[in-house]
C-alpha positions in Angstrom: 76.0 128.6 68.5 76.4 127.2 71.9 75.0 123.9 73.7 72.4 124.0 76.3 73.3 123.1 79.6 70.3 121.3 80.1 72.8 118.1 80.3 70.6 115.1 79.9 71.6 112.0 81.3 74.2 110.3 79.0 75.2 113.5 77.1 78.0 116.2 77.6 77.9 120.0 77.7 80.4 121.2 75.4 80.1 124.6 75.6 80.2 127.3 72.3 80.7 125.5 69.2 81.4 126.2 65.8 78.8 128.6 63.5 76.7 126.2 61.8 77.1 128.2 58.3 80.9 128.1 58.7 80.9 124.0 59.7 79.1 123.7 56.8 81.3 125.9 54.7 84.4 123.5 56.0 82.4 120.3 55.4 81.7 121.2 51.6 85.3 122.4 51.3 86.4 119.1 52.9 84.0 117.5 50.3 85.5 119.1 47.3 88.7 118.2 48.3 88.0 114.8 46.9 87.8 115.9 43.3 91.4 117.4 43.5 94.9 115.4 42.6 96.6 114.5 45.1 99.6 116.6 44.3 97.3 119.8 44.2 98.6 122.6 46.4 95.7 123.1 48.0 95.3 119.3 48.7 98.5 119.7 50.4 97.7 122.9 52.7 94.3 121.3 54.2 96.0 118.1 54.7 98.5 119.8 56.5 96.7 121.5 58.4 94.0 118.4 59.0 97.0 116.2 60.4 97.9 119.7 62.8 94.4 119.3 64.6 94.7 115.8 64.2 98.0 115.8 66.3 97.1 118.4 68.9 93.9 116.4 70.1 95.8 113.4 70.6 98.8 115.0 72.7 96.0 116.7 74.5 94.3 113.6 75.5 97.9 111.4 76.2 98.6 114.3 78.7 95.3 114.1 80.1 95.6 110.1 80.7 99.1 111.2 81.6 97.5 113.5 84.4 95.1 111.5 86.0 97.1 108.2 86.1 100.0 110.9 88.1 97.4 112.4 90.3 96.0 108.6 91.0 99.6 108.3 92.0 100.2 111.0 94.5 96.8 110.4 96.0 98.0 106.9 96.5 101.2 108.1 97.6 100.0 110.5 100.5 97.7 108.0 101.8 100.6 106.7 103.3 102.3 107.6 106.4 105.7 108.8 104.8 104.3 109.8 101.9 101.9 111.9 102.8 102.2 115.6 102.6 101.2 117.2 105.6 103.8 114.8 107.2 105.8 116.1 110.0 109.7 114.9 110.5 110.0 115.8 113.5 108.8 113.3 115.7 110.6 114.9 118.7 106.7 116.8 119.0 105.3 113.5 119.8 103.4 113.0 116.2 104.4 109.8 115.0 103.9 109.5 111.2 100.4 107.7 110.4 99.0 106.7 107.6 95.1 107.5 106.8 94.4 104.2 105.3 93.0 101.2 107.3 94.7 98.2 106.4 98.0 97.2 104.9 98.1 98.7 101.4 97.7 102.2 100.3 96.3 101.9 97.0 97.3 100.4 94.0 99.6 102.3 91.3 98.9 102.9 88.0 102.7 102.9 86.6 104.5 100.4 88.7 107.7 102.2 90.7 110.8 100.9 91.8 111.5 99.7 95.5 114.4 101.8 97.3 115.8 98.8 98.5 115.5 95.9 96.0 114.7 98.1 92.8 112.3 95.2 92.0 108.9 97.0 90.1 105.8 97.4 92.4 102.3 98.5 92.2 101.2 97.4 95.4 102.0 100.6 98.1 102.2 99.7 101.6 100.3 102.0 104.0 103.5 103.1 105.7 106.3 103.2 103.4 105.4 104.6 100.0 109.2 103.2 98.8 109.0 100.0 99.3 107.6 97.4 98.0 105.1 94.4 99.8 107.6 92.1 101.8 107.3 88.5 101.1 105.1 86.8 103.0 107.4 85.5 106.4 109.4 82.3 105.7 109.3 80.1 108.7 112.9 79.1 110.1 113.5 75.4 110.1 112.6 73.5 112.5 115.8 72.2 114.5 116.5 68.7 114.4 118.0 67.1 117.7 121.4 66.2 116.6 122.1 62.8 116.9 125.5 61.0 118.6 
């Protein structure tokens, strides 16, 4: 059996499914599994195999979040001017690194990173360095005071 792909609005194409005979096969199995001890060897084979499935969806879906929050990242990343990866290092050809943002920050990250220079955690990426995190916003000197005799 197989989903349509006439996708209304709301719903998801899945794609080829499972048999409906054999679903229903597993559901009546799953259902008679109720009626067995808990000790039963059988008992002990489905729920093995239950928690199997059960474990492989949810390392499939912490590796997807894993991937998307890593290529949020690297798009944020190569926004910047020295991040970015069609930079050139060799400024000697007259390209200057640039970033392709307007504006002072990047992007924001999703898993905060270290700065080179401080190691204090950021998630705020400046458009030019991708290392670094945000200064501090300029502290004014102090004013002199005319020294008194």
């Amino acid at each position: 059996m197989t989903v349509t792909d006439e996708s209304h609005e709301g719903t998801v194409a899945y794609g080829p499914g499972i048999d409906p005979d054999r679903l229903a096969v597993c559901l009546s199995v799953l259902d008679e599994l109720d009626k067995l001890d808990v000790d039963h060897p059988d008992a002990i084979a489905v729920r093995r195999a239950t928690a199997g499935i059960y474990r492989t969806v949810k390392q499939r879906r912490r590796q997807e979040r894993r991937a998307a929050k890593t290529a949020h990242d690297r798009a944020v990343t190569e926004a910047t001017a020295t991040g970015s990866a069609d930079r050139i290092d060799d400024e000697t050809a007259g390209v200057l690194p640039s970033s392709s943002v307007k504006g002072e920050i990047a992007g924001i990250l999703q898993r905060p990173r270290s700065c080179y220079t401080c190691k204090t955690r950021y998630v705020e990426v400046d458009a030019f360095y991708h290392q670094l995190c945000r200064p501090a916003p300029p502290r004014t000197a102090p004013a002199a005071t005319p020294a008194t005799t």
